[in-house]
C-alpha positions as CSV (number, residue, x, y, z in Angstrom):
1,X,-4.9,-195.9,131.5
2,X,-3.5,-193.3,134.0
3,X,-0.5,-191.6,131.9
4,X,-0.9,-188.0,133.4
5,X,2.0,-186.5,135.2
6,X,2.4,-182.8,136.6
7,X,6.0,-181.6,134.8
8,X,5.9,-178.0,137.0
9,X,4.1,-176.9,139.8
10,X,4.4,-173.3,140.5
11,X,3.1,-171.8,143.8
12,X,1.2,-168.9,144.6
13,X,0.4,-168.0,148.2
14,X,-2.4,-164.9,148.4
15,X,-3.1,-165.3,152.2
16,X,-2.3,-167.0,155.0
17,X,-5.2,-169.4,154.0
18,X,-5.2,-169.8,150.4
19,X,-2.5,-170.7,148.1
20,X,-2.6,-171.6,144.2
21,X,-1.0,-174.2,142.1
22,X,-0.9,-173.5,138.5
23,X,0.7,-177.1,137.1
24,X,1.8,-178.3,133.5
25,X,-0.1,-181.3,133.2
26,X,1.7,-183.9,130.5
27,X,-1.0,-186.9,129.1
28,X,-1.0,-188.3,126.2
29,X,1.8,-186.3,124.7
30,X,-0.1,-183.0,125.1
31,X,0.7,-180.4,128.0
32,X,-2.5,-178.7,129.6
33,X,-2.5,-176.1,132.3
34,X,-4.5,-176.7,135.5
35,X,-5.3,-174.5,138.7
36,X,-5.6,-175.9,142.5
37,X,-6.6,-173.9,145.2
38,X,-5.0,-174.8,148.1
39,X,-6.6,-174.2,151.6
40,X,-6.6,-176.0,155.2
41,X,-8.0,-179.3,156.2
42,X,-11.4,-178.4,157.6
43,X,-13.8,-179.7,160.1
44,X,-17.3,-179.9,161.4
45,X,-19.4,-181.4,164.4
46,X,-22.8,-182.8,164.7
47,X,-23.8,-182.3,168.0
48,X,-27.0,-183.1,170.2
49,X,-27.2,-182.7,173.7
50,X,-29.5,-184.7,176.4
51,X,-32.8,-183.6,175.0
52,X,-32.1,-184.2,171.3
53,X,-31.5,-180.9,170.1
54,X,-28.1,-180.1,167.8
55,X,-26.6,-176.8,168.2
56,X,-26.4,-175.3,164.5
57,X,-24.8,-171.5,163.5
58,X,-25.7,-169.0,161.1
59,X,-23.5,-166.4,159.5
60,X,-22.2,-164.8,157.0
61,X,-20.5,-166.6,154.5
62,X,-18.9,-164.2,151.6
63,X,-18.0,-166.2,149.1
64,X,-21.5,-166.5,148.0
65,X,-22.8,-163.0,149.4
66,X,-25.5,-165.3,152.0
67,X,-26.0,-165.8,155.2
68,X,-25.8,-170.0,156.1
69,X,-27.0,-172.2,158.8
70,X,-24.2,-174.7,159.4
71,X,-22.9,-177.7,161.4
72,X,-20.1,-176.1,163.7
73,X,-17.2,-176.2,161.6
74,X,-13.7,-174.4,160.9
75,X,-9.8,-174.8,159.8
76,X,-7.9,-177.4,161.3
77,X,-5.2,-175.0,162.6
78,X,-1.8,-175.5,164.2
79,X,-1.2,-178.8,163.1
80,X,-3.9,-180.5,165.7
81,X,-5.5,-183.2,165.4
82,X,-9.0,-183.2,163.2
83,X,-10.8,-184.1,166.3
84,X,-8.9,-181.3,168.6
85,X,-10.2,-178.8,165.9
86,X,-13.4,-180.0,165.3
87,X,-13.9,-179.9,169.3
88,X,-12.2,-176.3,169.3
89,X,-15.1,-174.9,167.0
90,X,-17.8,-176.8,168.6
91,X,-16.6,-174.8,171.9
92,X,-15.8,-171.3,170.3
93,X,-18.8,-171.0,168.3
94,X,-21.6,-172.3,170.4
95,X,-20.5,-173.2,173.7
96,X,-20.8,-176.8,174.2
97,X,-18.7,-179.7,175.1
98,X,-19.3,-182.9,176.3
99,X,-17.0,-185.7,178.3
100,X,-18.5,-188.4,175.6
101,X,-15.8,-189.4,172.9
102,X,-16.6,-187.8,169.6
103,X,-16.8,-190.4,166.6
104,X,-15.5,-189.8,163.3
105,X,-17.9,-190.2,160.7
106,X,-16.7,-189.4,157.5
107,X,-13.1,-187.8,156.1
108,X,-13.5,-186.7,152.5
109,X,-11.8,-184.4,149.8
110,X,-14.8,-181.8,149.3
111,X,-13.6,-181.0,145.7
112,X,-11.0,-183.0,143.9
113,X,-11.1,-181.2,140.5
114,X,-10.3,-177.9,142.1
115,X,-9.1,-177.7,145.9
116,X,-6.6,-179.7,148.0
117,X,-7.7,-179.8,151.4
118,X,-9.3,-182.9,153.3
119,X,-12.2,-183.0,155.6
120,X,-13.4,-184.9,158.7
121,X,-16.8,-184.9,160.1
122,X,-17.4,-185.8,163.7
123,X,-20.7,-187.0,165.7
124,X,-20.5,-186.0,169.4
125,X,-23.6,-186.5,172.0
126,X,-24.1,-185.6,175.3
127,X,-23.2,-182.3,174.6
128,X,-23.5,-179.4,177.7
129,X,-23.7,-175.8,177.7
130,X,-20.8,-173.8,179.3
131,X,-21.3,-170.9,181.6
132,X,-18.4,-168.7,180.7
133,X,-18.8,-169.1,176.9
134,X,-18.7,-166.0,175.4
135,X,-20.5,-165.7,172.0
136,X,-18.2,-165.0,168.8
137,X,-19.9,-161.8,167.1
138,X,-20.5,-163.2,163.7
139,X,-21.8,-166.2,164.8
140,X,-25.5,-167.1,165.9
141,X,-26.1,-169.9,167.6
142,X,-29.6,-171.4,166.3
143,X,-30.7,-174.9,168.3
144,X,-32.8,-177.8,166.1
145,X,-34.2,-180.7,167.6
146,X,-32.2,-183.4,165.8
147,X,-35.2,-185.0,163.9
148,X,-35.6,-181.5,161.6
149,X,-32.1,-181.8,160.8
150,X,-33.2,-183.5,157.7
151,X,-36.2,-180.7,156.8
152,X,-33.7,-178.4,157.4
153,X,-31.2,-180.4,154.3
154,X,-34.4,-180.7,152.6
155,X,-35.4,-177.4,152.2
156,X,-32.0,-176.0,151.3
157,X,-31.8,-174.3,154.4
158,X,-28.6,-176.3,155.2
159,X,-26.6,-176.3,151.8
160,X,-22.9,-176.9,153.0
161,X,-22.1,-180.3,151.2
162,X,-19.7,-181.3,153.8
163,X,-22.4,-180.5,156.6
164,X,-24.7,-182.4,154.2
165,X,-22.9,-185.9,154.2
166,X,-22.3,-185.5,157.9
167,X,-25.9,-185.4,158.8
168,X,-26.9,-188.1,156.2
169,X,-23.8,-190.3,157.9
170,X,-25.7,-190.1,161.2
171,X,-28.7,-190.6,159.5
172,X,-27.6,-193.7,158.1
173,X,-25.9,-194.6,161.0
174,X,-28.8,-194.2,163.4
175,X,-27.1,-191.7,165.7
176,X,-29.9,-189.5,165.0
């Protein structure tokens, strides 16, 4: 039986993007302390263009000290909408967009036991490459045809778990 109940909540805010909650947790007559970490609602995007290859970046990801090969993915910023941002990041970090309505596959809380945030996972095709795109520096763009995708998961090459469910949601879905 649920009898748990936060009796204080303090905030701290170290950056612009992270925040902590220490709460006073009350069940069962005992008070526990507890730590959240609070960051944006994030986003990522598989998507595959004409010939079946998905556009995938690798860079450098500091909090483990390793370089990653990733879905396109960031913050949902500015209050837009999950789709807007997940679009936005496609764009920015490897320079395609498509006319064809991206598809929400999946929404989910990455970590319940330790951080706040929400995220949404998006399935876009008939992606195209823009001319004027201009690289971001930390980024590289590496392509995959869309059947190594799950080699790729396999092999721990791709280890971000939200990136993981996305794929194996178009897996299951047949999108891929």
């Amino acid at each position: 039986m649920h009898n748990s109940k936060i009796v204080k909540r303090t905030k701290r805010t170290l950056s612009p993007w992270v925040a902590i909650y220490e709460d006073e947790v009350k069940s069962n007559g005992r008070t526990e302390v507890y730590h959240a970490i609070l960051v944006p609602d994030y986003v990522c995007v598989l998507a595959i263009d004409k010939e079946g290859y998905v556009p995938l970046v690798k860079q450098f990801r500091h909090a483990i000290n390793e370089m990653t090969l990733e879905l396109p993915a960031g913050l949902r910023e500015n209050n837009i909408s999950p789709k807007e941002a997940a679009l936005k990041e496609l764009l920015e970090e490897t320079g395609y967009k498509s006319e064809s309505e991206a598809k929400e596959l999946i929404s989910l809380r990455p970590c319940t036991g330790r951080l706040s945030n929400k995220g949404w996972c998006f399935f876009l095709n008939n992606i195209e490459k823009q001319r004027d795109w201009i690289p971001e520096s930390n980024v590289e763009l590496v392509m995959t045809k869309s059947s190594n995708l799950k080699n790729l998961v396999n092999n721990g090459d791709i280890q971000n778990g939200m990136h993981i469910a996305t794929i194996l949601k178009a897996i299951n879905e047949g999108l891929i």
